[in-house]
C-alpha positions as CSV (number, residue, x, y, z in Angstrom):
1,X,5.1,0.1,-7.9
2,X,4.9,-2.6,-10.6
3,X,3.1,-1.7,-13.7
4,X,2.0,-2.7,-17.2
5,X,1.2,0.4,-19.3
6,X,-1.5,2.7,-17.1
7,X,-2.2,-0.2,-15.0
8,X,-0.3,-0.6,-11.6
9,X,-0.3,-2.7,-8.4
10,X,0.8,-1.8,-4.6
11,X,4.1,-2.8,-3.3
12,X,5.4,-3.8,-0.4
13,X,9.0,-4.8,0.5
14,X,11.1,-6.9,2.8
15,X,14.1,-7.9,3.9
16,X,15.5,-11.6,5.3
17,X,18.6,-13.3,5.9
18,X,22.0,-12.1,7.0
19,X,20.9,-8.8,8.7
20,X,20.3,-7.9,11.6
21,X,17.3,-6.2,11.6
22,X,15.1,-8.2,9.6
23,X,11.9,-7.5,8.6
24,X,9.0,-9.7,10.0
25,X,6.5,-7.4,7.9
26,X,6.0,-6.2,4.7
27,X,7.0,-2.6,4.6
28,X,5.1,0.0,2.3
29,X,6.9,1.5,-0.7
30,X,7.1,4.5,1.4
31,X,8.5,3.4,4.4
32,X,10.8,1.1,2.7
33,X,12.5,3.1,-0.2
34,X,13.1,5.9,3.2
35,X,16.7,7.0,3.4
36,X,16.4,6.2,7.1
37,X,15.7,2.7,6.5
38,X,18.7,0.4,6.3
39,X,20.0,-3.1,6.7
40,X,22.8,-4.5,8.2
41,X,24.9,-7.6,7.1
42,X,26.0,-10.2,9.8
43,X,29.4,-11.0,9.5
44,X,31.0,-13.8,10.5
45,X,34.9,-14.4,10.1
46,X,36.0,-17.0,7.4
47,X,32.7,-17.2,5.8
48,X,32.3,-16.1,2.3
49,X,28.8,-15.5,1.4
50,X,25.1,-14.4,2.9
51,X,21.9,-15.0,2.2
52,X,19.9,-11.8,1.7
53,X,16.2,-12.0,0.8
54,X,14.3,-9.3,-0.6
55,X,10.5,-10.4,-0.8
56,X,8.2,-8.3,-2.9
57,X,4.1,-8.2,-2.0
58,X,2.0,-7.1,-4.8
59,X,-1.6,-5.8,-3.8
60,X,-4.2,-4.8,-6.8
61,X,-5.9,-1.4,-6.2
62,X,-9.1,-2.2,-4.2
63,X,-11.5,-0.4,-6.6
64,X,-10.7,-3.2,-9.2
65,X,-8.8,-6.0,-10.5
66,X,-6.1,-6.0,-12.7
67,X,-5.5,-6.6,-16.4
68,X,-4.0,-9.7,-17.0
69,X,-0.2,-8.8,-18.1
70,X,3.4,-8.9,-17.5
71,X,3.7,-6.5,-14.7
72,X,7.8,-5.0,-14.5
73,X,9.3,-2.6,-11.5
74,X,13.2,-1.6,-11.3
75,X,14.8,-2.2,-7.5
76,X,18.9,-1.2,-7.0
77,X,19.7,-2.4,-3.7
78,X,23.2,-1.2,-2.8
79,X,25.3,-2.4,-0.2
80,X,28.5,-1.6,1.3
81,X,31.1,-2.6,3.8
């Protein structure tokens, strides 16, 4: 969730690129931060880098807008092979 002081905003994540399983919808914090949900790389032989997208979708609450702000979230995406 992305926030500036009390205020926040929705987030939703996803993931393009080099995987296999890319995401062709945003996913809800919930559904993406899920231990079940995971990614896997393409590999191809020889070739020394891959692009990997992580797209973030913002959302204010729909009661009412947002203060105007610099709005900050942490993300560690980890990957291994």
């Amino acid at each position: 969730m992305l926030s500036n002081g009390s205020e926040t905003l929705n987030t939703a994540y996803k993931v393009t690129g080099s995987v296999s399983n890319p995401d062709s919808a945003f996913k809800d914090a919930s559904v993406f931060f899920n231990s079940q949900n995971a990614y896997t790389v393409i590999h191809e032989k020889e070739k020394g880098s891959y692009p990997i997208n992580l797209e973030v979708q913002a959302t204010s609450p729909t009661s009412a807008a947002p203060e105007e702000g610099l709005y900050t979230c942490s993300v560690i995406l980890t990957a291994t092979w």
